[in-house]
C-alpha positions as a Markdown table, in Angstrom:
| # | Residue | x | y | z |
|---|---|---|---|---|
| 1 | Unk | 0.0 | 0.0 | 0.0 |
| 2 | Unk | 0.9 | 3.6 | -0.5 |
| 3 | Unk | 0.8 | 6.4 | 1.8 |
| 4 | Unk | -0.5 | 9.9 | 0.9 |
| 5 | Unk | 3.6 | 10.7 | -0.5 |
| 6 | Unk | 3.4 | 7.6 | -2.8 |
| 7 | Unk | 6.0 | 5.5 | -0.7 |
| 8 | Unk | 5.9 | 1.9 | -0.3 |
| 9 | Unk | 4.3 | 1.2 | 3.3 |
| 10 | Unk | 2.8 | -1.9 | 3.8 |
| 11 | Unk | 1.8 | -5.0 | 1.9 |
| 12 | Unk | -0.5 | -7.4 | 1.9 |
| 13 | Unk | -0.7 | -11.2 | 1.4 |
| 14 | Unk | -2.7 | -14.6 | 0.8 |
| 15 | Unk | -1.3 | -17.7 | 2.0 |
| 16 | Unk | -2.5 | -21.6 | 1.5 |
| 17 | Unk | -1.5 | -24.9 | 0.2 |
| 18 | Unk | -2.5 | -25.0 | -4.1 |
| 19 | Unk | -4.7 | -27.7 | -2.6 |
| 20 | Unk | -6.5 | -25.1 | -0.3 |
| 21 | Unk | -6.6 | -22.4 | -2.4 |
| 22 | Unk | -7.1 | -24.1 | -5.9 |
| 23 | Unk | -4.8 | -22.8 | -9.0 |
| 24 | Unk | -8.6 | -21.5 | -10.7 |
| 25 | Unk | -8.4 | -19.4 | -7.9 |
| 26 | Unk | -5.1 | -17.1 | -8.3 |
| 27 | Unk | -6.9 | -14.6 | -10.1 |
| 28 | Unk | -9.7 | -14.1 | -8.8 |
| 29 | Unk | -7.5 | -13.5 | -5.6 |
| 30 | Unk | -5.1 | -11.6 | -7.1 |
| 31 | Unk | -8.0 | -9.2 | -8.4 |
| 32 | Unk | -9.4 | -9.1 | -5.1 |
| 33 | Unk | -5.8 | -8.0 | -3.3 |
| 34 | Unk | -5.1 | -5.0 | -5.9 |
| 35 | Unk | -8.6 | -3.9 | -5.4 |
| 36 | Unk | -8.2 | -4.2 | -1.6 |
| 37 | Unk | -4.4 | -2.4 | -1.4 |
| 38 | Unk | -5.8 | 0.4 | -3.5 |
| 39 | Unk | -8.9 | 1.2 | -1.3 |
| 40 | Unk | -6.4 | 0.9 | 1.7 |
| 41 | Unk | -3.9 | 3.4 | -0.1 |
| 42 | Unk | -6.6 | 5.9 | -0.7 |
| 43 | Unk | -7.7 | 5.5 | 3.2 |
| 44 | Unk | -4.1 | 6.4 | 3.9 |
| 45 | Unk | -4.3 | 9.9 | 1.7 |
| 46 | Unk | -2.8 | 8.0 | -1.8 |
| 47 | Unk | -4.3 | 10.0 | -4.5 |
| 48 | Unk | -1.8 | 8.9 | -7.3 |
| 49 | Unk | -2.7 | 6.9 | -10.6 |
| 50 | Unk | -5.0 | 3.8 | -10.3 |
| 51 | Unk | -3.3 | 0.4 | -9.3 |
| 52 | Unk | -4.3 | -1.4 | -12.2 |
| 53 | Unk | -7.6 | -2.4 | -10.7 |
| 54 | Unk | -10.7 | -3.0 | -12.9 |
């Protein structure tokens, strides 16, 4: 996530086995992360260019 200067100041994560979280799964995750870290940046005053989120 970014903070309301654009740095770097946390991440998050998804942990499991492939057998817990299923390979079908990945991007439907991955989706769900970005959308997740960008409505966290903006909480934290980031106002730069869209994560890549649809």
């Amino acid at each position: 996530m970014f903070d309301e200067n654009g740095a770097a100041v946390a991440a998050i994560s998804v942990a499991g086995t492939k057998n817990e979280i299923g390979m079908d799964r990945v991007p439907i995750l991955a989706r769900q992360m970005m959308r997740t870290a960008q409505q966290i940046s903006s909480r934290m005053g980031y106002i730069g260019q869209n994560l890549g989120v649809a």
